[in-house]
Legacy VTK file of the C-alpha trace (Angstrom):
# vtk DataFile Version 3.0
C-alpha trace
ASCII
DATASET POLYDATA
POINTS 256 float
-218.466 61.173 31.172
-217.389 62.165 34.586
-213.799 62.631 33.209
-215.413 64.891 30.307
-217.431 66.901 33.133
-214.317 67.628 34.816
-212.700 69.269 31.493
-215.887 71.335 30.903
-216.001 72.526 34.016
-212.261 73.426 34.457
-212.169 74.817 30.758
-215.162 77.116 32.069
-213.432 78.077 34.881
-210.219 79.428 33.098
-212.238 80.982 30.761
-214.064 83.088 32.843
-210.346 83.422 34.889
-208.885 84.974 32.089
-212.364 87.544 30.910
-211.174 88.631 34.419
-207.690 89.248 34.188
-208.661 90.582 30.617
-210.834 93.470 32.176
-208.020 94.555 33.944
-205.421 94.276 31.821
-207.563 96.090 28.821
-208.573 99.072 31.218
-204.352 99.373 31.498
-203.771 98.462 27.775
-206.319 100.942 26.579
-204.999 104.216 28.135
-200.877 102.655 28.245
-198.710 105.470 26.778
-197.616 104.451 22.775
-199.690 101.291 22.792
-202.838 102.919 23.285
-202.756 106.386 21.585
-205.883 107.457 19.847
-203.919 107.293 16.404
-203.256 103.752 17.367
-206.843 101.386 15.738
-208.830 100.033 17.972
-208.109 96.372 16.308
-204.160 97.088 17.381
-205.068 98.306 21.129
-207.490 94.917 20.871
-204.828 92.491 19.740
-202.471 93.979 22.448
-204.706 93.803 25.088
-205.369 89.889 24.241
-201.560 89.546 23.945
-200.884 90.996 27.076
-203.202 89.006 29.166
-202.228 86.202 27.492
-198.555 87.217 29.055
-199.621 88.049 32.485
-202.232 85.566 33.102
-200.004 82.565 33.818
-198.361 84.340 36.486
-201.476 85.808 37.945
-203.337 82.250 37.865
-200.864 80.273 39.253
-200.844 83.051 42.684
-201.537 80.894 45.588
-203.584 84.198 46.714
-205.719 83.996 43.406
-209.174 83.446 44.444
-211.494 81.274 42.242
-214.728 83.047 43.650
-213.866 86.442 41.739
-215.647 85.761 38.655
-218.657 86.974 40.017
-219.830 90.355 38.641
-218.750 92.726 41.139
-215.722 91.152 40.514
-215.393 91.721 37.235
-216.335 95.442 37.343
-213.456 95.588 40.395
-211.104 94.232 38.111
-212.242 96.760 35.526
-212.459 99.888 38.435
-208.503 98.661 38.807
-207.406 98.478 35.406
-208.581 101.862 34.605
-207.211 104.109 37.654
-203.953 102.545 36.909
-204.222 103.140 33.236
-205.152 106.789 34.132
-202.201 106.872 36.475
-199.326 105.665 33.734
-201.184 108.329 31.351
-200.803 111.115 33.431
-197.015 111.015 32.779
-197.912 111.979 28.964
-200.127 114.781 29.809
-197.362 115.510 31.878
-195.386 116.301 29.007
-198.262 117.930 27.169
-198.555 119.879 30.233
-194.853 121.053 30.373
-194.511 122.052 26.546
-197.619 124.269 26.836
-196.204 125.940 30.305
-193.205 126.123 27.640
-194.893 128.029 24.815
-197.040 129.857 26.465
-193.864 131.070 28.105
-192.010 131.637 24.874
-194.558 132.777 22.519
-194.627 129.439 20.672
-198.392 128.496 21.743
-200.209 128.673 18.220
-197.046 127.439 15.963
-197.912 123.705 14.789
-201.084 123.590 17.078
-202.717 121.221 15.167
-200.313 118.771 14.655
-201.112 115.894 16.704
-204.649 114.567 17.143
-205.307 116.813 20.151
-204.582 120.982 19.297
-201.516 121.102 21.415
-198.450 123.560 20.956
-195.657 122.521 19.077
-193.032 122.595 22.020
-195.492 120.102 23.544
-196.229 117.832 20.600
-192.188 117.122 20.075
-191.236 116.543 23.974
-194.894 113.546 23.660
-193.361 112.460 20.955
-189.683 112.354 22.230
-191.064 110.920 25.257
-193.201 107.805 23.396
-190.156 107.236 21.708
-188.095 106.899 24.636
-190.171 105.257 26.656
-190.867 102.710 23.872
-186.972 102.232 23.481
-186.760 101.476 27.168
-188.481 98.518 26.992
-192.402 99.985 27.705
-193.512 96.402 26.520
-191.714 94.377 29.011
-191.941 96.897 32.071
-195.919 97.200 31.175
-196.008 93.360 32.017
-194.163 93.707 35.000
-196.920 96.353 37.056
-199.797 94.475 35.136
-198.329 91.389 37.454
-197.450 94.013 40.314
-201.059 95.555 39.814
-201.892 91.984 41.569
-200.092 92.044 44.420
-201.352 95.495 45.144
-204.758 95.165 44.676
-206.184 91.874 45.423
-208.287 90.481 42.385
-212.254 91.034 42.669
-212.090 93.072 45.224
-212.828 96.920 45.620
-209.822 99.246 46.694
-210.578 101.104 49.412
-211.998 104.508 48.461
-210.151 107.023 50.834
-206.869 105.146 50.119
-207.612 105.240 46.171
-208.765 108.875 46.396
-205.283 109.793 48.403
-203.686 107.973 45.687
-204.822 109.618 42.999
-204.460 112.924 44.451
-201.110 112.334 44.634
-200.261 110.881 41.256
-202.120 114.105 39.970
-200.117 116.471 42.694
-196.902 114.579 40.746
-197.657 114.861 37.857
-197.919 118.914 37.725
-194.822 119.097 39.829
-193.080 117.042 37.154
-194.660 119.333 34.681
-193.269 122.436 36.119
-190.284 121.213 36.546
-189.193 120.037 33.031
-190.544 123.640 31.880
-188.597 125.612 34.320
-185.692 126.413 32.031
-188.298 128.136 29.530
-190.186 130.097 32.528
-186.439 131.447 33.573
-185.504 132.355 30.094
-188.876 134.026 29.627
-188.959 135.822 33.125
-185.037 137.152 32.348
-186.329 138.015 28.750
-189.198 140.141 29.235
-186.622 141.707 32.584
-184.227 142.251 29.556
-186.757 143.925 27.331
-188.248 146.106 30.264
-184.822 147.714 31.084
-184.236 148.341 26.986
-187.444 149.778 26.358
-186.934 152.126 29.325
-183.494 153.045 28.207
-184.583 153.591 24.504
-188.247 154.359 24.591
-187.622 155.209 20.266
-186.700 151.558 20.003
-189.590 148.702 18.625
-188.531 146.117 21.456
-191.391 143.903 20.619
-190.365 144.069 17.109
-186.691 143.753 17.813
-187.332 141.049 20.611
-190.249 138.150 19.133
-187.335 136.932 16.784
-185.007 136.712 19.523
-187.628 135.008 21.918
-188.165 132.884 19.336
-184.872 131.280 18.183
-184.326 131.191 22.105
-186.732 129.018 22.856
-185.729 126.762 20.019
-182.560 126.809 20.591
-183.595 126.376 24.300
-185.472 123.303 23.379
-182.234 121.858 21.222
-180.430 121.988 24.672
-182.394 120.731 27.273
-184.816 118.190 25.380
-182.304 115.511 26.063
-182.014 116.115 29.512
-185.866 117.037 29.923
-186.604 113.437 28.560
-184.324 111.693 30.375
-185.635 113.327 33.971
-188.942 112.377 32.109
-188.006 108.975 31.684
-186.736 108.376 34.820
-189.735 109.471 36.746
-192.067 107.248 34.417
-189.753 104.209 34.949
-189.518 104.711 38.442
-193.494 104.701 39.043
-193.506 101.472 37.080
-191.300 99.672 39.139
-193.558 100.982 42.318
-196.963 102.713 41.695
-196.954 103.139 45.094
-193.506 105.326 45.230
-195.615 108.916 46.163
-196.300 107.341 49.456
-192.690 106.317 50.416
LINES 1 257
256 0 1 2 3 4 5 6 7 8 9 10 11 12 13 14 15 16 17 18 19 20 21 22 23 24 25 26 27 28 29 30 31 32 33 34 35 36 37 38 39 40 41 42 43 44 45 46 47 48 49 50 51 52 53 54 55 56 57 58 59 60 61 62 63 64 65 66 67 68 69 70 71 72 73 74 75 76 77 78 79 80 81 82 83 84 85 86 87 88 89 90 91 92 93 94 95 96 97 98 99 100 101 102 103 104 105 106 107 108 109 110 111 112 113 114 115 116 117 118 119 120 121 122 123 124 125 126 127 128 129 130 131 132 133 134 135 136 137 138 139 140 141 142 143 144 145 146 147 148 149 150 151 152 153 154 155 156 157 158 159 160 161 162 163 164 165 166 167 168 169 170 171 172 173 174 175 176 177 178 179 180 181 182 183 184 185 186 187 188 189 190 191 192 193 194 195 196 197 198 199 200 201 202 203 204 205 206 207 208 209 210 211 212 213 214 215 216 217 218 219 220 221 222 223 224 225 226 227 228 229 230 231 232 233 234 235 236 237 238 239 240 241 242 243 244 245 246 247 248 249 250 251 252 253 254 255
């Protein structure tokens, strides 16, 4: 009996170990780029979020700086606080590139082609570079270096514990301050085309005020950006790609 006390209590004790670590890792799961896309059922974000923990709990539990006394309830709503500012702070990097192809068409003309493609109305220009960008990501190994800042996420912020709101505010400031610089910069080659365009179209309208330049230039405008995008998409989503696996190897990297 005392031997079968001993199992129910340890049994109860990893259970309620791994609700924890599944708060966490759910708030992360939930909002991860790919894996937890609104298109994706909420069954399939639930089996991954099980499947992850499952995957990062052994190497969270066996921590020497693992706490047992976390499972208490503001520990579990800690663990869920943590989960989902890092899961807002990976997603950023897709509205990042939401961001950048509307900077993109709005720049080029090309806001209302394809607008209500995806899920959200976005511009076309911006639906292909998330798309491009899931892919990519997902073909980098997402999966594997998802696991690695969910066992990070640990080491950074202690389990049941509250971060620190001035450092978590700074934090996020900064992730969002990134984020639109990244933004920018990805569309830049579309803001220079479209600033040198319309600079273009202002000199031939003033040297041939007869001409239609707006009917003349949309078509040009148009194939430019497109051919524009057929140039620099590679590049865009590898600079992209870069930045995103960068801040998964060190959330912390705005601060360095």
């Amino acid at each position: 009996m005392q031997a079968l006390s001993l199992l129910l209590s340890d049994s109860t004790e990893a259970f309620w170990s791994l609700v924890a670590v599944f708060l966490r890792i759910g708030g992360i799961s939930a909002l991860l780029p790919a894996f937890g896309e609104r298109t994706v059922p909420m069954r399939v974000k639930l089996g991954l979020a099980i499947m992850f923990t499952l995957v990062v709990a052994p190497a969270v539990l066996t921590l020497d700086a693992t706490p047992v006394t976390w499972m208490s309830g503001y520990g579990f709503m800690a663990e869920l606080l943590i989960g989902l500012a890092l899961g807002l702070a990976i997603r950023l990097f897709v509205l990042c590139l939401q961001t950048a192809g509307s900077i993109a068409a709005q720049s080029t003309s090309l806001a209302q082609i394809l607008g209500g493609a995806a899920v959200e109305p976005i511009p076309a220009l911006g639906y292909i570079l998330v798309v491009g960008g899931l892919a990519l990501a997902t073909l980098s190994g997402l999966h594997v270096k998802a696991a690695e800042i969910m066992i990070l996420s640990y080491a950074i912020f202690p389990p049941g514990q509250f971060p620190d709101a001035s450092v978590m505010s700074e934090w996020g400031v900064g992730r969002v301050m990134s984020a639109f610089t990244l933004a920018f910069t990805l569309a830049a080659p579309f803001v220079i085309t479209s600033v040198v365009y319309n600079l273009a179209l202002g000199v031939i309208n003033r040297a041939m005020p007869q001409l239609m330049v707006a009917f003349v230039g949309a078509p040009v405008i148009t194939f430019g950006a497109i051919f524009l995008l057929f140039l620099s998409a590679p590049l865009v989503l590898t600079v992209w790609n870069a930045e995103f696996t960068s801040f998964l190897g060190n959330p912390l990297v705005p601060f360095e």
